[in-house]
C-alpha positions as CSV (number, residue, x, y, z in Angstrom):
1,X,-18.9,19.8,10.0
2,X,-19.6,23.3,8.6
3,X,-17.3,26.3,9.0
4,X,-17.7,29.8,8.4
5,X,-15.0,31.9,6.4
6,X,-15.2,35.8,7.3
7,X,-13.6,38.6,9.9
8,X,-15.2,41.0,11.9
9,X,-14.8,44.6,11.5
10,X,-13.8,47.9,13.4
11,X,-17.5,48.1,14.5
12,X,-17.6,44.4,15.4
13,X,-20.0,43.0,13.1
14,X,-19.2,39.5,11.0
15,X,-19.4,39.7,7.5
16,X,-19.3,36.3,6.5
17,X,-17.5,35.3,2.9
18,X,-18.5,31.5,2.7
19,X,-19.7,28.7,4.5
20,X,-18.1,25.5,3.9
21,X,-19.5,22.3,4.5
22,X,-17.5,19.5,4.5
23,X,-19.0,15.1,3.5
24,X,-17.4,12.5,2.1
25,X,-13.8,14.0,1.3
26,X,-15.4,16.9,-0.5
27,X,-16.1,20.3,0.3
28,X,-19.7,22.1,-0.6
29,X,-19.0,25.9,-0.9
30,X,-21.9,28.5,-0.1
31,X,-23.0,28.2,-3.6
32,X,-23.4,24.3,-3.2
33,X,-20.8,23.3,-5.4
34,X,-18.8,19.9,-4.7
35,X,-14.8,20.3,-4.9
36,X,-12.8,17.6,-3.8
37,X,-9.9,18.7,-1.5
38,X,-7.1,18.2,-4.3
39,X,-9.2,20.5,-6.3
40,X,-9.3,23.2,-4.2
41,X,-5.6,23.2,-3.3
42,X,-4.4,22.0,-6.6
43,X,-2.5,19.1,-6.0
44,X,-2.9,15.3,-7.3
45,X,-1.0,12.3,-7.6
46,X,-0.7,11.4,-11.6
47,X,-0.6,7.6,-11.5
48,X,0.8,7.7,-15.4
49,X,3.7,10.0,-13.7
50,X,4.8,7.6,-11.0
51,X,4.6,4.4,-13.3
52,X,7.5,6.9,-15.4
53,X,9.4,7.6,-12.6
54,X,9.3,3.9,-11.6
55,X,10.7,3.2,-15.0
56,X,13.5,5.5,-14.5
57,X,14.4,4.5,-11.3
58,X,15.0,1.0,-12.6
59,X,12.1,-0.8,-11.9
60,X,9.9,-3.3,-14.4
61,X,6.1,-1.2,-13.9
62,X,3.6,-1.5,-15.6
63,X,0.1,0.1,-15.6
64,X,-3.5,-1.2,-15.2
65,X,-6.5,1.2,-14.9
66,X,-5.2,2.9,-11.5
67,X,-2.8,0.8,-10.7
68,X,1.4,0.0,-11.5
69,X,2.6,-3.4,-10.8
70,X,5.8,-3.6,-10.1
71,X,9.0,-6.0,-8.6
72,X,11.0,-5.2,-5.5
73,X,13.7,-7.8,-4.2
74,X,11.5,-10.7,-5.2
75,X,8.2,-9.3,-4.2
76,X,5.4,-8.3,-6.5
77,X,3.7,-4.7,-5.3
78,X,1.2,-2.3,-6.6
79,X,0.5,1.6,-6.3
80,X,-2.8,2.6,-6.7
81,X,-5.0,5.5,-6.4
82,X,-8.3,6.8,-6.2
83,X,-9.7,9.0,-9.0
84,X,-12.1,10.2,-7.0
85,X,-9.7,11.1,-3.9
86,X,-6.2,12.9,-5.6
87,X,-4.5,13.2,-2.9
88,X,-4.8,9.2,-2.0
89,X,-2.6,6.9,-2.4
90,X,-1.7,3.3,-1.6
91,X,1.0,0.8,-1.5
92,X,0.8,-2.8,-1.3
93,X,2.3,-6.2,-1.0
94,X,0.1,-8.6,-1.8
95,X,-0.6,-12.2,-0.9
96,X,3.5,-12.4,0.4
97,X,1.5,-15.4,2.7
98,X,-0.7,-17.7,2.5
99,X,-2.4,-19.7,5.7
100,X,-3.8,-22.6,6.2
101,X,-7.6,-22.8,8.2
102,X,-5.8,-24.6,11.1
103,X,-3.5,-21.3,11.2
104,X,-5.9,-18.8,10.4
105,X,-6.5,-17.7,14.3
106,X,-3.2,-17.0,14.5
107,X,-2.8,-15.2,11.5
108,X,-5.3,-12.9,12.2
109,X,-3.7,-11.9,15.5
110,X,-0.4,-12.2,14.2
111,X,-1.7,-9.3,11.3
112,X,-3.2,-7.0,13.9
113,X,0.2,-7.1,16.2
114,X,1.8,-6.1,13.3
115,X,-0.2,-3.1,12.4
116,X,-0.4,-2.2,16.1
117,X,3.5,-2.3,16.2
118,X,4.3,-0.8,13.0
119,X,3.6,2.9,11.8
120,X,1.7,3.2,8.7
121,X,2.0,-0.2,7.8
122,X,-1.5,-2.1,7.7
123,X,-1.2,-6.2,8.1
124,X,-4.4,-8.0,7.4
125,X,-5.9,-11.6,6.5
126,X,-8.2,-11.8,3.5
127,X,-9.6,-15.1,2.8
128,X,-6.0,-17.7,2.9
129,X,-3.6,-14.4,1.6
130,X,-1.8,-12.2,3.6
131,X,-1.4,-8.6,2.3
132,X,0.3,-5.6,3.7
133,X,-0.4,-2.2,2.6
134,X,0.3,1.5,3.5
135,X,-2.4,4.4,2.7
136,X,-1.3,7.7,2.4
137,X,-2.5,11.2,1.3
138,X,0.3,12.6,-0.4
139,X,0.4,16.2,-2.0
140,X,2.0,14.7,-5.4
141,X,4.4,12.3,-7.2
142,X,7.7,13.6,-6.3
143,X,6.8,13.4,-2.5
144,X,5.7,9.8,-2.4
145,X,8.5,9.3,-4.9
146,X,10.9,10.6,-2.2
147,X,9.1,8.6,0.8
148,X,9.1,5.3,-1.2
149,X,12.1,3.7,-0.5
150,X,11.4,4.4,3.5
151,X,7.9,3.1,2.3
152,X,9.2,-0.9,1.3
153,X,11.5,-0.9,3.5
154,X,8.6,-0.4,6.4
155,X,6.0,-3.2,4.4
156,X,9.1,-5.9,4.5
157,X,9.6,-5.5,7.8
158,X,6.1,-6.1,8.5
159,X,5.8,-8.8,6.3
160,X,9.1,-10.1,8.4
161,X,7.5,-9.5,11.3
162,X,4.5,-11.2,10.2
163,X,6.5,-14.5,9.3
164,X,8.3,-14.9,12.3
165,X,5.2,-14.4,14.4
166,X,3.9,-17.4,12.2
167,X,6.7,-19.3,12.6
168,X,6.7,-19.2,16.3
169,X,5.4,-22.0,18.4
């Protein structure tokens, strides 16, 4: 997708002050440099920040790479994010189930029920675990900071959901 920048003047010709292409999550300015989006507006999420605030808040965190590990009412989640995409950021509860082959049908469909019922909240089968996760692009740390308790509340009511879809006949 390519967009040009410019404005037209009194004598209506376009004087064009960029073109801007955008691939992969990047933007390529008219003198083909690569930006990434967080770049250009200024904004990332600090991983190192939000294991901090964690801490603060109460919670046991601690940080691997790009990722904090970290307990919420007997359930072991992460936050991660990708260096290459600052604006990116993830949430997830993983492995809170674990199927067996004769239930894996109906895990499957029980995961994609979820995620079609839920907003934001992603349910899906990967090998015999059962994760939930939420993606979001978030401007910085104090945002996803604010949305975070809305955040677990929404993955354990999908992983709820999840169970008692299992647990049906």
């Amino acid at each position: 997708m390519a967009k040009t920048a410019g404005f037209i003047d009194r004598s209506g010709l376009r004087h064009v002050d960029a073109m801007i292409h955008m691939r992969n999550n990047a933007l390529i300015d008219s003198s083909c440099r690569v930006k990434a989006f967080g770049s250009i507006l200024g904004v990332s999420m600090d991983i190192g920040v939000i294991k901090a605030r964690l801490t603060e808040e109460g919670y046991r965190a601690t940080l691997e790479n790009s990722t904090v590990r970290f307990k919420f009412e007997g359930g072991d989640y992460y936050i991660d994010v990708d260096t290459t995409d600052p604006l990116y950021v993830r949430l997830g509860y993983p492995g809170f189930w674990v199927t067996q082959p004769e239930h894996y049908q109906k895990a499957i469909q029980s995961a994609n029920t979820v995620t079609e019922t839920l907003k934001a909240a992603k349910t899906y089968v990967s090998g015999d675990k059962v994760h939930c996760s939420i993606e979001q692009f978030m401007p910085d740390e104090k945002s996803f900071m604010y949305m975070l308790p809305r955040f677990l509340r929404l993955l354990q009511a999908a992983s709820n959901e999840f169970v008692n879809r299992m647990k049906k006949p």
